[in-house]
TORMAR-562944 format. One record per residue (C-alpha): residue number from 0; z, x, y; residue in three letters. Coordinates in steps of 0.25 Angstrom, whole numbers. Last residue first. Layout:
i = NUM, w = Z, u = X, v = Y, aa = ALA;
...
This chain:
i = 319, w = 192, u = 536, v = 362, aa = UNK;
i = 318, w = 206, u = 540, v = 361, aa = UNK;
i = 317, w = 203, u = 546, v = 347, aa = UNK;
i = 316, w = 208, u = 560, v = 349, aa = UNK;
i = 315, w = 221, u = 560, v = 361, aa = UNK;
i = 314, w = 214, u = 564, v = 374, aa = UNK;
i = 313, w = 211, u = 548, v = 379, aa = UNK;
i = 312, w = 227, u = 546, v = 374, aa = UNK;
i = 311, w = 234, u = 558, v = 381, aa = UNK;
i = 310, w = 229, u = 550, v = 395, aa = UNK;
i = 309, w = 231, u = 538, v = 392, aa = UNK;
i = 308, w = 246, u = 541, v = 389, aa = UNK;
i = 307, w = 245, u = 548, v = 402, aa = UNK;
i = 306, w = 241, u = 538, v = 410, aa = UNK;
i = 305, w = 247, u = 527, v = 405, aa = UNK;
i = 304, w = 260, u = 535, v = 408, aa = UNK;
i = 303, w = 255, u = 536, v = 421, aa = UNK;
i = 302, w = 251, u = 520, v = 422, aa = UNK;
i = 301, w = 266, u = 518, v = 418, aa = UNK;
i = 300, w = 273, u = 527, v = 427, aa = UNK;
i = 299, w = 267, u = 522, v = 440, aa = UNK;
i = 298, w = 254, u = 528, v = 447, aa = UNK;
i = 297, w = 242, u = 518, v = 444, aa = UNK;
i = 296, w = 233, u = 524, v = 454, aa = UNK;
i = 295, w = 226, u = 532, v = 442, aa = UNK;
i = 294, w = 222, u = 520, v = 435, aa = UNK;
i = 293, w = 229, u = 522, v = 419, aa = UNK;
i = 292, w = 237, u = 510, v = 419, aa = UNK;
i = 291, w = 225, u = 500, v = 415, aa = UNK;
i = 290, w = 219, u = 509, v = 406, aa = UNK;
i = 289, w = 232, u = 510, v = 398, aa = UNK;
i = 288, w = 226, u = 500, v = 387, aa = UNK;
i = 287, w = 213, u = 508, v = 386, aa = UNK;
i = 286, w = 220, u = 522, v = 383, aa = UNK;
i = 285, w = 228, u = 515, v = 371, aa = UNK;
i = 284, w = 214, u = 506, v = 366, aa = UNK;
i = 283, w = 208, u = 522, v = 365, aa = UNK;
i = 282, w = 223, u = 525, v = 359, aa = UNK;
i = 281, w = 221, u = 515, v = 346, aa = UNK;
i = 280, w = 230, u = 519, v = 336, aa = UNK;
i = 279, w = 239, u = 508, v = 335, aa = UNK;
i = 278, w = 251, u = 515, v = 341, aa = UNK;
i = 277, w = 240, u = 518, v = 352, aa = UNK;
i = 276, w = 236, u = 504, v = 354, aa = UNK;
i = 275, w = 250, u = 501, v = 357, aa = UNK;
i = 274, w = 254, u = 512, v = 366, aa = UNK;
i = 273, w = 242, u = 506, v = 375, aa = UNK;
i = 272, w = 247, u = 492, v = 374, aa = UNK;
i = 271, w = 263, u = 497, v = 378, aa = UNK;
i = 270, w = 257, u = 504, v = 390, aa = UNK;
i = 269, w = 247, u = 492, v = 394, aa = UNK;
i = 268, w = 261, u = 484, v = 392, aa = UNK;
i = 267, w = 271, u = 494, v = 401, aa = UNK;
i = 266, w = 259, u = 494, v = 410, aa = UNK;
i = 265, w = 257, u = 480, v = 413, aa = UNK;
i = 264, w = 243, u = 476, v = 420, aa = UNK;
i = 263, w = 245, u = 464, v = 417, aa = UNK;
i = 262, w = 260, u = 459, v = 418, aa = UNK;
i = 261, w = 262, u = 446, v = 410, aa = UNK;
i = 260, w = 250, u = 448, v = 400, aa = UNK;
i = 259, w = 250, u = 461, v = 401, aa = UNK;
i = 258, w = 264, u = 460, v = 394, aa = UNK;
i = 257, w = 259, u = 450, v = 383, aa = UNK;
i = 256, w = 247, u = 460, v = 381, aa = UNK;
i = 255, w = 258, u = 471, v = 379, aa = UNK;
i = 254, w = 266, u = 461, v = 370, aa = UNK;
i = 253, w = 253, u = 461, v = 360, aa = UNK;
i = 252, w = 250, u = 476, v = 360, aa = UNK;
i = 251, w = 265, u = 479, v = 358, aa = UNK;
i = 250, w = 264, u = 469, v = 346, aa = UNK;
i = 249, w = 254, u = 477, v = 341, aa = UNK;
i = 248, w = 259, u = 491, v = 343, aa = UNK;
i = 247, w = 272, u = 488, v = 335, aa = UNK;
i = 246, w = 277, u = 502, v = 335, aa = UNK;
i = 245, w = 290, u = 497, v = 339, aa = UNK;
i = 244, w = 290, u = 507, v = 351, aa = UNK;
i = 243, w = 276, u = 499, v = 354, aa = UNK;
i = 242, w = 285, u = 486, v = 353, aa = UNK;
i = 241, w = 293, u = 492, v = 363, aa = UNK;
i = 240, w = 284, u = 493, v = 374, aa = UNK;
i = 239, w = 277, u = 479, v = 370, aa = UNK;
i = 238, w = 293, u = 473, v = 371, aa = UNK;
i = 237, w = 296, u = 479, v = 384, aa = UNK;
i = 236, w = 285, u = 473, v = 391, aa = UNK;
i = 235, w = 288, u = 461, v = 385, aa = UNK;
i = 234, w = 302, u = 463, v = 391, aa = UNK;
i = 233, w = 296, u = 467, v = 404, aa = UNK;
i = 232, w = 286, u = 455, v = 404, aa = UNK;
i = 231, w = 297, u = 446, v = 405, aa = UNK;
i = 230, w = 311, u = 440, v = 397, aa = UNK;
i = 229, w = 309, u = 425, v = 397, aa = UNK;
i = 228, w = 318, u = 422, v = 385, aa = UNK;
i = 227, w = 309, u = 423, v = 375, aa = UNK;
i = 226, w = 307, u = 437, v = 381, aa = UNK;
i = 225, w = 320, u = 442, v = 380, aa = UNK;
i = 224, w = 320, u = 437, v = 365, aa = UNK;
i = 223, w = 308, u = 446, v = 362, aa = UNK;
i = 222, w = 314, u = 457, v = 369, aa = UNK;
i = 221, w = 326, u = 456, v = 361, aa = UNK;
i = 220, w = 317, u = 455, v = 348, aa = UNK;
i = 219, w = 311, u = 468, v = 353, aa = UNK;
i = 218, w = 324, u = 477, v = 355, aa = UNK;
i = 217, w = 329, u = 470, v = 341, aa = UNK;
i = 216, w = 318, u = 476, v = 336, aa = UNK;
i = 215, w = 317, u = 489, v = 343, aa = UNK;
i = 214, w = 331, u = 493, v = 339, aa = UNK;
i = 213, w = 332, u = 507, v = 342, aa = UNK;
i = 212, w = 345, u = 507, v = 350, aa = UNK;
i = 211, w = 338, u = 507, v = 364, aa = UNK;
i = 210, w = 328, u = 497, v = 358, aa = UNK;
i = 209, w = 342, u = 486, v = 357, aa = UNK;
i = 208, w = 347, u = 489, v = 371, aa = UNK;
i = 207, w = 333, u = 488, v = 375, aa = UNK;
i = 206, w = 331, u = 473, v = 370, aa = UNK;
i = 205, w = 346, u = 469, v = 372, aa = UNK;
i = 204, w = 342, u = 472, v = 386, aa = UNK;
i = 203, w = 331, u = 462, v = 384, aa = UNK;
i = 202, w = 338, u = 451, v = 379, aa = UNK;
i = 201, w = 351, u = 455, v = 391, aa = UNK;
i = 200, w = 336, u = 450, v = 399, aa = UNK;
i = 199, w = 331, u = 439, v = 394, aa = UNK;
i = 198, w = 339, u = 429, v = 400, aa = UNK;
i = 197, w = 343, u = 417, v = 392, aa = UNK;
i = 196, w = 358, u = 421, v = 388, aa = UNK;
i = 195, w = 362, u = 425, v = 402, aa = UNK;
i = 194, w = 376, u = 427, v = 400, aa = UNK;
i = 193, w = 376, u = 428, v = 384, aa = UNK;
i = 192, w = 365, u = 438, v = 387, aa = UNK;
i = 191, w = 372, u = 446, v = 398, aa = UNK;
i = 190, w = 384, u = 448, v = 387, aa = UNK;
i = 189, w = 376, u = 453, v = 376, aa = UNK;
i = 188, w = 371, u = 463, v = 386, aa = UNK;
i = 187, w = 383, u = 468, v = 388, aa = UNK;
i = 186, w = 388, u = 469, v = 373, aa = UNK;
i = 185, w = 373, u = 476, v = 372, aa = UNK;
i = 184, w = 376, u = 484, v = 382, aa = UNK;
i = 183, w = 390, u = 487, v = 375, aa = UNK;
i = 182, w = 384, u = 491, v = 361, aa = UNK;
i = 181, w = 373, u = 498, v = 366, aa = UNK;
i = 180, w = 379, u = 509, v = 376, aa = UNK;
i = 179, w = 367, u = 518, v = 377, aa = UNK;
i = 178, w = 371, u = 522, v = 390, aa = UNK;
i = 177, w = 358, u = 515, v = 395, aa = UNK;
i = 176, w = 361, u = 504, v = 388, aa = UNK;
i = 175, w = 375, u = 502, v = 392, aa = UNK;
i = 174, w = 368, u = 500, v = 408, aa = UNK;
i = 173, w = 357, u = 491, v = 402, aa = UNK;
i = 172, w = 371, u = 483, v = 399, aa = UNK;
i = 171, w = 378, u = 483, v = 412, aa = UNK;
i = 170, w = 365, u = 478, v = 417, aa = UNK;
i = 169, w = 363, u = 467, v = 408, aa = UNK;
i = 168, w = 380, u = 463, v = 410, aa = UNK;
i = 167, w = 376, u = 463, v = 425, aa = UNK;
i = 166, w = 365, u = 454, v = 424, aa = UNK;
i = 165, w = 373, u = 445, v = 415, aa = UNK;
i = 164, w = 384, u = 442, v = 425, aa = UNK;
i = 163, w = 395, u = 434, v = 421, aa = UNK;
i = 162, w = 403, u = 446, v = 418, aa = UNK;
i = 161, w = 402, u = 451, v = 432, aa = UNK;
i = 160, w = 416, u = 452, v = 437, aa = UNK;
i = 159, w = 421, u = 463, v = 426, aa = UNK;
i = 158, w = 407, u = 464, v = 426, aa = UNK;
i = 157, w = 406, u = 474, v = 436, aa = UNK;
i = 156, w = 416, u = 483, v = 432, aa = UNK;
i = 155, w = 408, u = 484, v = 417, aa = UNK;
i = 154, w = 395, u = 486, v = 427, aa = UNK;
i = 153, w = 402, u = 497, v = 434, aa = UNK;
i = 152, w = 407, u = 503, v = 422, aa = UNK;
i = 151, w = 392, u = 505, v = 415, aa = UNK;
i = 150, w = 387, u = 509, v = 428, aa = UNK;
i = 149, w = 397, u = 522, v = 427, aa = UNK;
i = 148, w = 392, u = 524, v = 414, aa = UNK;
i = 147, w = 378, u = 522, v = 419, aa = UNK;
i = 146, w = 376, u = 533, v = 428, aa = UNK;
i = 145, w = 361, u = 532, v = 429, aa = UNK;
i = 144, w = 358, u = 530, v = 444, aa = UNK;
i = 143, w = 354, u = 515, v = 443, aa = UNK;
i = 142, w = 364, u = 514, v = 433, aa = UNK;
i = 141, w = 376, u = 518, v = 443, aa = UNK;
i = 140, w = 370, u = 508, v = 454, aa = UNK;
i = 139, w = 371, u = 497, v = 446, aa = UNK;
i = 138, w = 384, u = 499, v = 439, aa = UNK;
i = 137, w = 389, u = 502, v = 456, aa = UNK;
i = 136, w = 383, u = 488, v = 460, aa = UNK;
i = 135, w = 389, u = 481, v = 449, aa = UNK;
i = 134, w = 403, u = 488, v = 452, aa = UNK;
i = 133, w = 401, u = 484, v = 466, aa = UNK;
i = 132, w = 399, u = 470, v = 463, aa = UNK;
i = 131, w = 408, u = 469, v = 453, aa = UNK;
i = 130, w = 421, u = 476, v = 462, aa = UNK;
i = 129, w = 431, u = 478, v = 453, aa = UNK;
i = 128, w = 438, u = 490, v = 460, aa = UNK;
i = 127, w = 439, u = 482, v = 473, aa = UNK;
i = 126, w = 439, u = 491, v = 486, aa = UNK;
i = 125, w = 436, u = 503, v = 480, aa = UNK;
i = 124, w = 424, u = 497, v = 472, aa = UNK;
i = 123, w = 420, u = 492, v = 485, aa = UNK;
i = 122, w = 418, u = 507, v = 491, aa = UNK;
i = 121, w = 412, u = 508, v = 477, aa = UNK;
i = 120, w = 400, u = 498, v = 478, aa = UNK;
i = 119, w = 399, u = 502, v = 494, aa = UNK;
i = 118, w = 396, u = 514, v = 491, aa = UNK;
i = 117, w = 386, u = 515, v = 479, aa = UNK;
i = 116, w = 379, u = 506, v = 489, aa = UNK;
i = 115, w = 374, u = 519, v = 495, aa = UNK;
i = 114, w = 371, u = 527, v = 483, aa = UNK;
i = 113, w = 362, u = 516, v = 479, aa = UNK;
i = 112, w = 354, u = 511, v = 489, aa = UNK;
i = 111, w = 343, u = 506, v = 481, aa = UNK;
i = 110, w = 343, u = 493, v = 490, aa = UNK;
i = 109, w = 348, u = 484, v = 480, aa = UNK;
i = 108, w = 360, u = 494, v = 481, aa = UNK;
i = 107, w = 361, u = 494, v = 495, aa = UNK;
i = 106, w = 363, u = 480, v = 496, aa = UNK;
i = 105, w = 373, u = 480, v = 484, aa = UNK;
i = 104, w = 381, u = 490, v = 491, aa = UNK;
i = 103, w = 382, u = 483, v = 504, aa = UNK;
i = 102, w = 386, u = 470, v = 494, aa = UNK;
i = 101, w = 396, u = 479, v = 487, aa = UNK;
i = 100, w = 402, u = 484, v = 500, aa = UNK;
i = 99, w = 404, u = 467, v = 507, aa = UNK;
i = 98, w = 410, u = 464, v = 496, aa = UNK;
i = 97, w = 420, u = 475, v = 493, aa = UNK;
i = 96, w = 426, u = 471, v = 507, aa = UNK;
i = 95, w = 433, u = 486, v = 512, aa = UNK;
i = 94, w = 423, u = 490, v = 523, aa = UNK;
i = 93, w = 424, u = 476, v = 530, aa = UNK;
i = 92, w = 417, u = 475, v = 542, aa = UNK;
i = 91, w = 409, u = 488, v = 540, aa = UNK;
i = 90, w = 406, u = 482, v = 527, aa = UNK;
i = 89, w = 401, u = 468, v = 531, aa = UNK;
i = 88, w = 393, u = 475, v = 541, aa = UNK;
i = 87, w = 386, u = 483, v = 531, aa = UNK;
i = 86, w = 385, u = 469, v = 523, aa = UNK;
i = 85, w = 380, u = 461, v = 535, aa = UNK;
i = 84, w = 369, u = 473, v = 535, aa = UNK;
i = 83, w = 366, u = 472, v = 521, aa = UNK;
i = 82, w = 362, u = 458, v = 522, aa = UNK;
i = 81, w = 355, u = 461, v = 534, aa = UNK;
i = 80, w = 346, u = 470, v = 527, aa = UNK;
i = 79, w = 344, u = 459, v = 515, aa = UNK;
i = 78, w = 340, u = 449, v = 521, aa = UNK;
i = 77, w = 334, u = 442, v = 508, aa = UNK;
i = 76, w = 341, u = 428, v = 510, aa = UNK;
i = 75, w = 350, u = 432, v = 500, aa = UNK;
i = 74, w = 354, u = 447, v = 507, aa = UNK;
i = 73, w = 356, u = 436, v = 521, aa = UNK;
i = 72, w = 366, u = 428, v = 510, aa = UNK;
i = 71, w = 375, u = 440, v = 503, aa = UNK;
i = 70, w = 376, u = 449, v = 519, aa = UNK;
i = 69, w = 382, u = 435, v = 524, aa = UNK;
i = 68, w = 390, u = 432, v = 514, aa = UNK;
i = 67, w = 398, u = 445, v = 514, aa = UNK;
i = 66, w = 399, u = 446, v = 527, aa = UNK;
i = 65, w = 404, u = 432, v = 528, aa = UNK;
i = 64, w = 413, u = 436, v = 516, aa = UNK;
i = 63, w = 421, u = 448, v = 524, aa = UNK;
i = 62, w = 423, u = 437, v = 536, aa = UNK;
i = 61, w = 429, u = 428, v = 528, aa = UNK;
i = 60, w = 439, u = 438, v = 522, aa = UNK;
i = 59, w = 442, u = 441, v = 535, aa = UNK;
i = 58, w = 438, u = 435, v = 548, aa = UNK;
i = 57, w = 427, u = 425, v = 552, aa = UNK;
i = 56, w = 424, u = 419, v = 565, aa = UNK;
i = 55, w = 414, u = 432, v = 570, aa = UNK;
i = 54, w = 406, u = 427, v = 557, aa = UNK;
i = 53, w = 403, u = 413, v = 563, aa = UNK;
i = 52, w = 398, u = 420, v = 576, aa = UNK;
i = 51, w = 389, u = 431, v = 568, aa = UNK;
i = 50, w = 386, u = 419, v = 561, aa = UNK;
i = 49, w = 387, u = 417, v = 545, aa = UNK;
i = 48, w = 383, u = 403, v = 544, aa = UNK;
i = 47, w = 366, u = 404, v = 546, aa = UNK;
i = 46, w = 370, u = 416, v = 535, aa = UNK;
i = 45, w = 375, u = 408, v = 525, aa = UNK;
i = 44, w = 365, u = 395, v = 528, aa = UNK;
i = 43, w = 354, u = 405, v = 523, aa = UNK;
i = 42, w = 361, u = 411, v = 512, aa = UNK;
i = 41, w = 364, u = 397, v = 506, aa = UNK;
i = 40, w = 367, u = 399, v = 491, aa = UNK;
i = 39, w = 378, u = 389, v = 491, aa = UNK;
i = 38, w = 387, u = 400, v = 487, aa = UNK;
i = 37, w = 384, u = 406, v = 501, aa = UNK;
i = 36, w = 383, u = 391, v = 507, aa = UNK;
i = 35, w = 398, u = 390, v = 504, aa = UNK;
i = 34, w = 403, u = 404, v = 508, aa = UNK;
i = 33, w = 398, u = 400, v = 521, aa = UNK;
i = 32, w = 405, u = 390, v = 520, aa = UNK;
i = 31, w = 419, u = 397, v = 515, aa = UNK;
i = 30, w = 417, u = 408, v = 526, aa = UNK;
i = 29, w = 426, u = 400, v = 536, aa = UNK;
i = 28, w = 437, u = 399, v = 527, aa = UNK;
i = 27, w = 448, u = 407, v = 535, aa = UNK;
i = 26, w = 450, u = 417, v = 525, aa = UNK;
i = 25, w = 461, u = 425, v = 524, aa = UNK;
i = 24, w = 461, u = 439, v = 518, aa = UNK;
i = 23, w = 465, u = 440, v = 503, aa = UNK;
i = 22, w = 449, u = 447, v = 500, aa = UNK;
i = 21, w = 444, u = 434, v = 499, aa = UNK;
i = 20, w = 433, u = 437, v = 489, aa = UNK;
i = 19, w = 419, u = 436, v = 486, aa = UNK;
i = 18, w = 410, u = 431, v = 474, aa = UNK;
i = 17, w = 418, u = 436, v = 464, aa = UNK;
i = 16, w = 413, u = 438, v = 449, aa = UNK;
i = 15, w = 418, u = 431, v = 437, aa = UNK;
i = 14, w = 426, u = 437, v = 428, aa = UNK;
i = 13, w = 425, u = 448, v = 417, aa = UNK;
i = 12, w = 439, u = 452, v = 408, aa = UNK;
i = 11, w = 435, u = 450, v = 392, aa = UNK;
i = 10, w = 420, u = 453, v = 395, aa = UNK;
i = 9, w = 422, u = 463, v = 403, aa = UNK;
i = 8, w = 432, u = 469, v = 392, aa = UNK;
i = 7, w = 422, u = 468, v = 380, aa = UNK;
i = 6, w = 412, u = 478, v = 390, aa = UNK;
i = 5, w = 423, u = 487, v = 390, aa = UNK;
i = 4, w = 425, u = 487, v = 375, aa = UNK;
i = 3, w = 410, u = 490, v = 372, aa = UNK;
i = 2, w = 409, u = 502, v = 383, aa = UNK;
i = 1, w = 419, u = 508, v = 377, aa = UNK;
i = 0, w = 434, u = 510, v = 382, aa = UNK;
């Protein structure tokens, strides 16, 4: 099956997303309140209610969520080592409760812990097959490493729960456009749009999607849309480095200036200027633009390369 026709069928059996479950087991109710000022966006209230003598009450399926609401709230209030702790214990508790191993995993994922959440996402992949937040966590992870075909299946897992999620459809699709896949990023893409039609960003996917394929001008229009809806400097940014692939030095020159504008200093723009000048034959304004990115202390990529293109300017003839 393509690609193409495994992307029509999430759209065909996608649902909504599950918050928790009852794992069958009975509940006596007592977790219901606390359950309450959870959805009620109350993470200071949660964790006032969960006691170690109110836990001590709890069995079961109950039990299993208090752990699970406990770790979600403190991680909300930014406490994010005891969050990760109440999910260790959580898991030593309950070694089997998909819950409680995707959010360990999740905690070491935001972490850069990779290999280890890698895991818990499959040791919950083995207790429930469809697991979305493992999946997600896996796609992530499997991209981050470059093994995109295996990312690619994750996220498709993934939004068999997640459909409503336009993040997850954007990510899926930068995913496709790494394999080169354009028809079914561009489905995907679709998709985050009609989810999230005022944000820019699926705008400025359909940007890179459409340069990949040599389109510069449907590339910029999409850019220029992005940024009617309030896309950032990064999309203007984009749009000056592109327009000198255009070979439209003038207009790079103008939506440099509108970059510096926004983030002085900006080398992706003084960069974009400095190649400007060049196309119009002018390397001594060239070497004059990257001055600012030249200074020695300057040690990331882009005040190098400034270095060097300055470098092989003042010995070209006619640079001063």
């Amino acid at each position: 099956m393509t690609r193409a026709a495994i992307l029509a069928c999430l759209l065909l059996v996608a649902g909504p997303a599950r918050a928790w479950r009852m794992w069958g087991e009975a509940s006596d109710k007592k977790i219901r309140p606390v359950q309450a000022l959870s959805d009620a966006h109350k993470p200071a209230e949660v964790i006032a209610a969960l006691t170690p003598d109110f836990l001590q009450t709890l069995r079961g399926t109950d039990l299993r969520q208090a752990y699970v609401l406990k770790g979600d709230n403190l991680d909300l209030l930014g406490r994010v080592d005891e969050a990760l702790g109440v999910y260790q214990l959580g898991v030593k508790l309950f070694p089997k409760n998909v819950d409680l191993l995707t959010r360990q995993g999740d905690m070491l994922h935001r972490t850069g812990l990779d290999e280890q959440a890698r895991v818990f996402y499959t040791k919950a992949i083995v207790y429930e097959p469809k697991h979305f937040g493992a999946h997600l966590g896996l796609a992530e992870i499997d991209r981050r490493f470059g093994f995109l075909d295996r990312s690619a299946s994750h996220y498709e897992t993934a939004l068999e729960t997640l459909d409503g999620r336009a993040d997850v459809w954007r990510a899926y699709a930068e995913t496709l456009l790494a394999q080169r896949d354009w028809t079914t990023a561009e489905l995907a893409i679709a998709r985050a749009i009609a989810l999230e039609p005022k944000n820019p960003e699926g705008l400025i996917l359909t940007a890179f999607a459409h340069r990949a394929q040599g389109d510069m001008t449907s590339a910029l229009a999409a850019l220029d849309e992005a940024l009617a809806l309030g896309a950032g400097v990064g999309a203007r940014r984009a749009k000056a480095l592109w327009l000198i692939e255009a070979g439209r030095p003038d207009e790079a020159l103008a939506e440099a200036d509108r970059v510096l504008q926004e983030s002085p200093g900006d080398a992706a723009a003084l960069w974009a200027r400095a190649r400007a000048q060049l196309a119009r034959g002018l390397p001594a304004k060239a070497i004059l633009e990257l001055s600012p990115l030249t200074a020695p202390a300057r040690l990331d990529f882009s005040a190098r390369a400034a270095r060097d293109l300055r470098d092989t300017l003042s010995s070209a003839p006619g640079a001063k």
